[in-house]
N, C-alpha and C positions, 0 to 999 in steps of 0.2 A: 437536499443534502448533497455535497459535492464530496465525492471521491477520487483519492490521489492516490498515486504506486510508487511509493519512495524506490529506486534499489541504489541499493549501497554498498561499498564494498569497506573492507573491514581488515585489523590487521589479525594476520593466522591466530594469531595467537589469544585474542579477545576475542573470537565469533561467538562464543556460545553466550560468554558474559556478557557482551552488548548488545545482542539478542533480547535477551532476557530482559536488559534493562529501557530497550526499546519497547519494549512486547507492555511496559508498564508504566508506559508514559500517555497520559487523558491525552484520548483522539483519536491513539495507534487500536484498531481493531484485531488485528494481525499481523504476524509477521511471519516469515517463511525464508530457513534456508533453503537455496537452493545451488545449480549447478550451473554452470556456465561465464557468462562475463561477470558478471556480480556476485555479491558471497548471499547476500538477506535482500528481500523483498516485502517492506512494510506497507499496509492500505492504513491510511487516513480517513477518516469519514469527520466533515465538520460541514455547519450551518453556514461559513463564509468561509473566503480564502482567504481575508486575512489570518484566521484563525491555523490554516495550512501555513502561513508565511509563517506566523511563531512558532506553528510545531516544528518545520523541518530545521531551521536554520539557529531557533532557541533551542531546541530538546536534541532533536535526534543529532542533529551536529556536534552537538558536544559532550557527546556519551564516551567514553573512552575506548579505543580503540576506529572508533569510525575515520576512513581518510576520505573517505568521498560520498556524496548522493548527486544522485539526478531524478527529480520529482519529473512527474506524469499526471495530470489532469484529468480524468475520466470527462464525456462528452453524454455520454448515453450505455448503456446497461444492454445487452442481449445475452437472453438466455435460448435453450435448449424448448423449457416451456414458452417463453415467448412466443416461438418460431410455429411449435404446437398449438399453441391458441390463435396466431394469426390465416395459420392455414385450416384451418380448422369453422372459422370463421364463414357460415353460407353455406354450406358443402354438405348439408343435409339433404338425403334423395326421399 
């Protein structure tokens, strides 16, 4: 499974509505306002990138209000538990 972090920024005036209509498009997992250089931050989860190439540039692109994204390609996954299970690993006395 490849996962992607769209953020995108949005006009004031459509954020919630494109949100919403992002948040409902086959693929998008999540989406999340947030604060800082971007307005929404959507993850992607698909079996191929081409399947990311349709979402971002067919769907999320042309939801109303969107002026821009910059997709992110996830590499690898760490967690909290990970970090817990690797050290964790041997360390039995």
């Amino acid at each position: 499974m490849i996962t992607a972090f769209v953020l995108i920024q949005t006009a004031a005036d459509r954020l919630t509505e494109a949100a919403q209509e992002i948040a409902d498009i086959d693929g998008v997992t999540e989406v999340y306002s947030c604060a800082g250089d971007v307005d929404l931050i959507a993850v992607i989860r698909a079996s191929e990138h081409e399947r990311i190439a349709e979402i971002v540039p067919g769907a999320i692109n042309k939801v109303g209000g969107v002026v821009d994204t910059d997709t992110h390609i996830a590499f690898r996954s760490y967690s909290k538990q990970d970090s817990e299970d690797a050290f964790s690993i041997g360390l039995d006395s």
